[in-house]
N, C-alpha and C positions, 0 to 999 in steps of 0.2 A: 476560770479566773486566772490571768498571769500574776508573775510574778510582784509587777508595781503593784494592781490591786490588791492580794493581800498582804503587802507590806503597810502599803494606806491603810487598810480597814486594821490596821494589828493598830499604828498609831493612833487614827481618829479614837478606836475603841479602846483602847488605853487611859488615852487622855480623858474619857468620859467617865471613867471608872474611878479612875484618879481624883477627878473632882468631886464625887461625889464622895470619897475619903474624906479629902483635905478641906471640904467647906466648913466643917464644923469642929477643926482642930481649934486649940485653945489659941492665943496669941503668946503667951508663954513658948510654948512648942513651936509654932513658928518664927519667933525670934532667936531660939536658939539652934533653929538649921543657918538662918541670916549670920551669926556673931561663929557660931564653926565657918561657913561658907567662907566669909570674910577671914577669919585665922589661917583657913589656907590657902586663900589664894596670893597671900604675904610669904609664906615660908615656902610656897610650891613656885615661886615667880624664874627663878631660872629656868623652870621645865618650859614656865608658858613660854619665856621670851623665846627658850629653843625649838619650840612648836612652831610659835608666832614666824622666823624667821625661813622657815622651810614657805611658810606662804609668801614672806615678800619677796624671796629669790625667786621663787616661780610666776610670780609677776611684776617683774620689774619690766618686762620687754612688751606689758601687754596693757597694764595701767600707767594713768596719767602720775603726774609726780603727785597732782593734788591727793589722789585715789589712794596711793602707796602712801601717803602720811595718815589717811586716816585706818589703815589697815595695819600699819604699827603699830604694835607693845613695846613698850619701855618697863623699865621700873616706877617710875612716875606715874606711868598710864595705870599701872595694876596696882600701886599703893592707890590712885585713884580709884578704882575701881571697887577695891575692899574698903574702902574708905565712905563711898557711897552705898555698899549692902549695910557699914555701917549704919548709916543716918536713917535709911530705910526700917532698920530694926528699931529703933529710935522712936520712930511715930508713933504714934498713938493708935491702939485697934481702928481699922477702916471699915470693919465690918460689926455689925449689929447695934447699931450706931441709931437712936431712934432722934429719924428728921423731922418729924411731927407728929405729934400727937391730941388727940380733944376727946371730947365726949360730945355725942352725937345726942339730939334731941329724945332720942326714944332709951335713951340710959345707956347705950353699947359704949365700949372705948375704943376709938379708932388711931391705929401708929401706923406711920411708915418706917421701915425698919430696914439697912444696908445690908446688902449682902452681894457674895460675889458673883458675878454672870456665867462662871461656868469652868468651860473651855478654850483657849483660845490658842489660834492659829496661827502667829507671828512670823514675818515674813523681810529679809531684812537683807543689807547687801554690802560688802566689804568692812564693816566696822566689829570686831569678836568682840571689843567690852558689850553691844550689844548685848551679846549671850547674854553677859552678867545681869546687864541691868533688868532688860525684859523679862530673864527668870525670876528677878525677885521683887521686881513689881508685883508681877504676876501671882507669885507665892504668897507674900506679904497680904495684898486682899484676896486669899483663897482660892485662885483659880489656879488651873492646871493648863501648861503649855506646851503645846508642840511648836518648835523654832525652827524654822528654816532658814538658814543663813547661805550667803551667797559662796561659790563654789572657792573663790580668792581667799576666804576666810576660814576654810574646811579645817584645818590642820589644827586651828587655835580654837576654833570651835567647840571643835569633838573634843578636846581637853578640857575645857571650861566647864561645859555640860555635864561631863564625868565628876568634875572636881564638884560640882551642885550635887548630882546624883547619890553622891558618895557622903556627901553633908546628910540628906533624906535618909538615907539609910542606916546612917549612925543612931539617928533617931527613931526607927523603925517605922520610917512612914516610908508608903509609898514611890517608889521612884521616878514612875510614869509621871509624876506632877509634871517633872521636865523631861520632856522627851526632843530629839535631836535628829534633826532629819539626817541620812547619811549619804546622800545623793545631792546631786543639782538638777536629779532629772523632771524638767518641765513636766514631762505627763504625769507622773507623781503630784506636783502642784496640783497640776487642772483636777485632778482626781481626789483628791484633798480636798480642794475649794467645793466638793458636790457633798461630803460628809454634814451636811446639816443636821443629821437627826443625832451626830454625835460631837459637833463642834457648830459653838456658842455664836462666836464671831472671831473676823478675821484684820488684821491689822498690819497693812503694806507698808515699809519703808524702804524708801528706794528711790530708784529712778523716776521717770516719767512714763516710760516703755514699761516697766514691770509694774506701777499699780493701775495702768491703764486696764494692761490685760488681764490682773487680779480682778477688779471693778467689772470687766466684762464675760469673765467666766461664773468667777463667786456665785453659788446657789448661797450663800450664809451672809446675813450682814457685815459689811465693812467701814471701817474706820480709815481715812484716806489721808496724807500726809501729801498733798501733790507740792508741786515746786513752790519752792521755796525763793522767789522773785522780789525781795526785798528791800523798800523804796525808802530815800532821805531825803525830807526837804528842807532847805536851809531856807529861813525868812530873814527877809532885809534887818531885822530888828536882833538876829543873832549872832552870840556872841564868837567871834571871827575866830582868835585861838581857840575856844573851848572846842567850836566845831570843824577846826583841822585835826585836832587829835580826835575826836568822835568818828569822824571819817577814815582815817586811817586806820582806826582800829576797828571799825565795820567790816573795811575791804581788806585788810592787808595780815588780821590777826592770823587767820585761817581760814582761807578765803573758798576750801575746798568744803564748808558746812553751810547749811542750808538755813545759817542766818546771817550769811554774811550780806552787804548792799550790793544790789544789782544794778540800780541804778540811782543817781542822785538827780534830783527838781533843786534846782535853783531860784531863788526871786530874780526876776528881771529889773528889780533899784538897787540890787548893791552894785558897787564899784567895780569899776571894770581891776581894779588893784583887787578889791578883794576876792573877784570871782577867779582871779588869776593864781592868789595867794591859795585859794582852797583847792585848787585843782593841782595846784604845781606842788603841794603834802602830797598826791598819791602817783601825781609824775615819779618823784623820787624816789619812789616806792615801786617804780617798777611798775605802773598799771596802767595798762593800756583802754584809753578812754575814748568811745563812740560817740561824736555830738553830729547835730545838724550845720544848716547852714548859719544858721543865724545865733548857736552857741561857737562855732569855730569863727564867726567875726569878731566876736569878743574875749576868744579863750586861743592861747596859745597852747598850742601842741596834742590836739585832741584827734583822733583817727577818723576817718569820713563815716558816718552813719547812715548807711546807704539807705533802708527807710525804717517804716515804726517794726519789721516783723525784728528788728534790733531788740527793741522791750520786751517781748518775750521768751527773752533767753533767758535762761539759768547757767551762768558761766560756768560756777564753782572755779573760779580763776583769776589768776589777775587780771582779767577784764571787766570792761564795766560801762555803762552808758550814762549820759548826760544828756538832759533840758534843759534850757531856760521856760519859766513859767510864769505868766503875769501877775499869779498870788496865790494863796494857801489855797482859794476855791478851784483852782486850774490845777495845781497837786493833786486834790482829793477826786477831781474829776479824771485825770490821768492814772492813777493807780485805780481808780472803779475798773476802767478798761486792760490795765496790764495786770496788776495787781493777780497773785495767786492766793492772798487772805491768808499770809504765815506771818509776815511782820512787818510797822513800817515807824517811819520817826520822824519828830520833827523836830525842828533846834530855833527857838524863838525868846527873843525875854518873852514878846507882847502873849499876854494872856488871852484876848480874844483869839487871835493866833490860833494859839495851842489847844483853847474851847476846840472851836472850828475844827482842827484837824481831830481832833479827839471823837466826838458827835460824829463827825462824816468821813471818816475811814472804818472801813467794816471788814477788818481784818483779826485774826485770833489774839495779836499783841500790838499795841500801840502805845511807841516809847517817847516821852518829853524828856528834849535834850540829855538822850543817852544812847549809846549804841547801840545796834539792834542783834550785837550780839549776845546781852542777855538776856533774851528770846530762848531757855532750856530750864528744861526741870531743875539741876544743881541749882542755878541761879534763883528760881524762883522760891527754893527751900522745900522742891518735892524728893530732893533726893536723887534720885534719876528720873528718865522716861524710855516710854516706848515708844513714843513720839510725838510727832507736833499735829496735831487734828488741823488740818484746812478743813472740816469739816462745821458745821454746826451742832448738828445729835449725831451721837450723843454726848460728845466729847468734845472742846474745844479747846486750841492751843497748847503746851507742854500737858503730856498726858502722865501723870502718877499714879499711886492707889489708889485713890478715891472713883479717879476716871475709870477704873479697871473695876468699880462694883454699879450693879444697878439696888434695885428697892422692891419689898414685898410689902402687903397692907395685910394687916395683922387686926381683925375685928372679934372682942371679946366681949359676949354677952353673956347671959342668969338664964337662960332657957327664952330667951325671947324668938321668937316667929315672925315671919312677915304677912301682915294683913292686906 
C-alpha cells in the first residue's frame, strides 16, 4: 500500500468513526462548536486575511479576474461568513425530526424519523468560505466531512479547517468530524471516490471537468451541481425599468457565480426602443453580448453568434448571449434544450405568462420577476449551502441541513408477530 492509499483509508476511516460519534450529540453541543466556531473566526480574521492572501498572490498569473474575486477574503467576506455559522446555529434541530407518523391497522405505530446520512466527501474549487459553510452544514445535521478544496484555496483552507477543528475540541468532541484534505493530489480523489464502505455520499462543486470526472469515477452516490447556465426571459407585458435593473444585476452583480444570467430570451413584440433600451443597461456595463442574425437586425451592438453551441456556455463573465423568441412557449422550449436546471426567470405583469413559465421550466429555482441571483441558501433563509443540486434525488436546488439528512422508519409494537 503507498503512501496516498493510506493517507485515504486514514481519512475515509476517520470520517466514519466520526460519524458515528457525532450523530447522536445533543443539539446543544453542536450549536455551541457553531457560536465558538463563529467567535473565532471574527477575532482570528487578520490571520485568515493573511493566509487568504498568500493564495491570491500565487494566483494572480494563473486565474481569471472572475476566479481571484471569488477566492478572496476580506473582512466582510469572514464577518460573513461567522455570521452565517451564526444563523446555521439558529435553526431548529434538523435531526430526529418525526416526518410522519400513524398507526397501522394491526395496532403497531409507524414514524419516519430524520437523521443524518453519515459521511461525506465534499469536493470544492477556489472559494475557502466554502470550508466554513460545508463544515457546518455538515456538522449542524450530524454528519462528518472530509473537504477537499481546490489547490488555489490551500493556504486559507488549512486555516479555516483548523480554526473548526479547534472549536470540536474545546468541546471534547471529535475532530475527525472535519477532516481537510492536504494535497490536490488527483489520485487521492479517485481513491477517495472507491471508499464506499466508509463514506456515505459525495458532493462536487466546481467546474464542469471536475464533477464530470467525480460522476464518472465515484463508486458512492453523488450529488451534482453541474453548470450553472442561467436563462431571463423578458415578456412583452414586462415592466421595462424594473427589468433593466433585474438584468443588470443578474449579469453584472458577480458575474463570476454560478447564478449569474447566461443568456437572456427576449419576446419578439416588444419595441425595437425597448429591446434596444434593455440591452444598452448591460452594454454600459461592460458586457459583451452574443445574438444571431435576426437579434443583431434589431439590437445594436451585439457580438456575432457564430451558432447555438454559443447556449451552452457557462461564461462566469461579462459575457453573455441573446434571443429573440416568439413567446414564453419558445423560452421554455429553448432552455429544455440548453438549460442546465440551476436557475431561470421571467419578468412579466401577465399572469398566464408567468403560470406558463412556472409549470414548464424544470429547473431547481424558478424566479417571477426577480433576479436569478437569489438562487443561494443565504437568500433562501438556509443559512448557507454546500451547493445547488442540478440534481433531482436526493437533493434539489440550494442544499442546507435538512438536504444533508435522510430518514429511518421507526415501527413500535406490544409483542406482535407476523402472520
Amino acid at each position: 500500500m503507498n503512501s496516498i492509499e493510506q493517507y485515504g483509508d486514514s481519512l475515509a476511516q476517520n470520517a466514519k468513526k466520526a460519524s458515528t460519534e457525532i450523530r447522536s450529540l445533543s443539539i446543544d453541543k453542536r450549536n455551541a462548536v457553531l457560536v465558538s466556531l463563529a467567535q473565532k473566526l471574527k477575532s482570528r480574521s487578520l490571520e485568515i486575511i493573511k493566509a487568504n492572501q498568500k493564495d491570491v498572490e500565487a494566483s494572480k498569473n494563473t486565474l481569471s479576474s472572475a476566479m481571484i474575486d471569488r477566492l478572496t477574503l476580506n473582512e466582510a467576506r469572514i464577518l460573513d461568513m461567522a455570521s452565517s455559522v451564526e444563523q446555521i446555529a439558529a435553526f431548529q434541530d434538523p435531526l430526529n425530526r418525526t416526518l410522519e407518523k400513524k398507526l397501522l391497522p394491526n395496532g403497531m405505530e409507524l414514524s419516519r424519523i430524520s437523521v443524518p446520512i453519515g459521511s461525506v466527501f465534499f469536493i470544492y474549487e477556489s472559494r475557502p468560505n466554502v470550508t466554513i459553510d460545508g463544515a457546518s452544514l455538515c456538522f449542524k445535521s450530524g454528519n462528518a466531512v472530509v473537504l477537499r478544496g481546490g489547490k488555489e484555496s490551500l493556504e486559507s483552507s488549512t486555516l479555516l479547517a483548523q480554526i473548526f477543528r479547534e472549536s470540536l475540541e474545546e468541546h471534547q468532541i471529535n475532530p475527525n468530524a472535519v477532516q481537510l484534505v492536504q494535497t490536490p493530489n488527483r489520485e487521492l480523489m479517485s481513491y477517495l471516490l472507491k471508499q464506499n464502505q466508509y463514506i456515505d455520499l459525495v458532493i462536487p462543486r466546481g467546474g464542469v471537468n471536475l464533477i464530470r470526472t467525480v460522476v464518472e469515477q465515484s463508486q458512492i452516490p453523488v450529488i451534482k451541481h453541474f453548470n450553472g447556465i442561467c436563462h431571463i426571459f423578458v415578456d412583452k407585458s414586462a415592466d421595462i425599468e424594473a427589468a433593466k435593473n433585474i438584468l443588470v444585476n443578474a449579469k453584472t452583480q458577480r458575474p463570476g457565480v454560478c447564478n449569474a444570467m447566461e443568456t437572456l430570451l427576449l419576446h419578439q413584440d416588444l419595441s425595437d426602443k425597448n429591446l434596444q433600451d434593455l440591452v444598452q443597461a448591460l452594454l454600459e456595463k461592460e458586457v459583451s453580448i452574443y445574438g444571431d442574425s435576426v437579434a443583431r437586425a434589431r439590437i445594436h451592438g451585439l457580438k456575432i453568434l457564430e451558432n447555438d453551441s454559443y447556449f451552452e456556455k457557462e461564461y462566469l463573465s461579462l459575457q453573455m448571449n441573446l434571443k429573440i423568441v416568439k413567446d414564453v412557449k419558445e423560452a421554455a422550449e429553448h432552455i429544455e434544450v440548453y438549460g442546465s436546471g440551476h436557475t431561470e426567470a421571467v419578468l412579466a405583469k401577465d399572469l398566464e405568462v408567468q403560470n406558463y413559465f412556472i409549470n414548464h421550466v424544470d429547473s431547481s429555482s424558478v424566479m417571477v420577476n426577480a433576479s436569478t441571483r437569489f438562487a443561494d441558501g443565504g437568500e433562501y433563509g438556509l443559512g448557507a449551502e454546500v451547493g445547488i443540486s442540478t440534481d433531482k434525488l436526493h437533493a434539489r436546488g440550494p442544499m442546507g441541513v435538512e438536504s444533508l439528512c435522510t430518514y429511518k422508519w421507526v415501527l413500535v409494537g406490544d409483542g406482535h408477530i407476523r402472520g
